[in-house]
Structures are given as C-alpha cells and as structure tokens.
N, C-alpha and C positions, 0 to 999 in steps of 0.2 A: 504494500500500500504506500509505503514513503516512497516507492519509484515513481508515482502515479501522480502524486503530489509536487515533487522535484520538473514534471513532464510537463505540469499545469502552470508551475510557476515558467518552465520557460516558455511553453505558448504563449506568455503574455508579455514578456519581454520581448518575443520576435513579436508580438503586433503593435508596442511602440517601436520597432525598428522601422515597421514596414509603413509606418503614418510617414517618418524619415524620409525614407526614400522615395516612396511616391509623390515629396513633396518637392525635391531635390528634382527628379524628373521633371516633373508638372515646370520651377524654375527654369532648367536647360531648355524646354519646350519653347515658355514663354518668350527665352533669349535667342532661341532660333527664329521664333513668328516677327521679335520686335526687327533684328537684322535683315530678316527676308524683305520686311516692306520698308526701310532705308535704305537699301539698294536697288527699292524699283523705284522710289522718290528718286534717287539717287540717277538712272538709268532716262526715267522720264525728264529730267533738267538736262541730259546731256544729250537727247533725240531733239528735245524744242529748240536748242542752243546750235546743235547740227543743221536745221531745219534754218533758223535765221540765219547762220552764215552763208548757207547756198541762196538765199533771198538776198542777202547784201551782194555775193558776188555776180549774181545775174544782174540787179540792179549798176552794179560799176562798169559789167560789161556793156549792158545796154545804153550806158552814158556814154560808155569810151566810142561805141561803133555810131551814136548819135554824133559826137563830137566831130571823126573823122568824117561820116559825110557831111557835115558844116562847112569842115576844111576843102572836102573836096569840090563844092559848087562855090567858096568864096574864095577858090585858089588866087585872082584874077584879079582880086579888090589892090588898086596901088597904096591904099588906105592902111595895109595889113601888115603889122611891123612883125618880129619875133618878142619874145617875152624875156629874152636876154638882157641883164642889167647894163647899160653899157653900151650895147649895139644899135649903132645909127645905121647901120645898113637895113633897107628895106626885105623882105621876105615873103612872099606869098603864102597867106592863108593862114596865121599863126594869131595875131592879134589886132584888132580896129584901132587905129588912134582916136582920139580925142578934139 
C-alpha cells in the first residue's frame, strides 16, 4: 500500500510539471505567431517601397524621353544656349535664353 501512495504522490507532481510545460509551449507558440506577422509587416513595406520605386523610375524615364523630344523639335531655336557655366558659345536645343 505505501507503493500506491509514493505513485499518487508522484502523479501529482508530474501534473504540476505538465501545467509547466504546456505553458512554456503555449509561450514558444505565441513567439512564433508574434515573428511570423513582423515579417509579413515587414515583407508588405518592402513590396509597397519596390512598387514606388519602379513608379519613380518610369516617371524619370518618361520625363527624360519627354525632354529629349523637346530637344529634338527645338534643335533649330538660335535662342538655345547650353547650360554650361561659362559658355558663350551658342548650342542647339539645350536651353532658351532670357
């Protein structure tokens, strides 16, 4: 009978063990769930930031190829200096004077 009793006391120390460790899980869990959705926050700012740079570069390109045909039909202007500091020489198609 004292073996029975010895058996009973330790079933109840393994079921404060086991409050322990299921709780300790439940913790790793929670630190898995909270990482997982910091790195789609994280994933989602770096696709909208991907997203606006290829908007910025199509926008530069589309000013640069605006630009150059500007240049190309005001080639003719004798009006059209270069944007060099300095240079009195005349240039077609770079800048109007004043």
């Amino acid at each position: 009978m004292s073996q029975s009793l010895a058996q009973i006391s330790l079933s109840r120390k393994q079921a404060g063990s086991s409050l322990i460790v299921s709780m300790i899980m439940l913790v790793v869990l929670m630190m898995m769930g909270v990482g997982a959705i910091v790195m789609s926050n994280t994933q989602y700012r770096v696709a909208g930031n991907f997203q606006f740079q290829n908007l910025a570069m199509a926008a530069a390109e589309s000013a640069l190829s605006q630009a150059e045909n500007w240049v190309a039909l005001n080639h003719s202007d004798p009006n059209l200096i270069t944007r060099v500091p300095g240079c009195t020489r005349r240039a077609p198609g770079l800048m109007p004077t004043q």
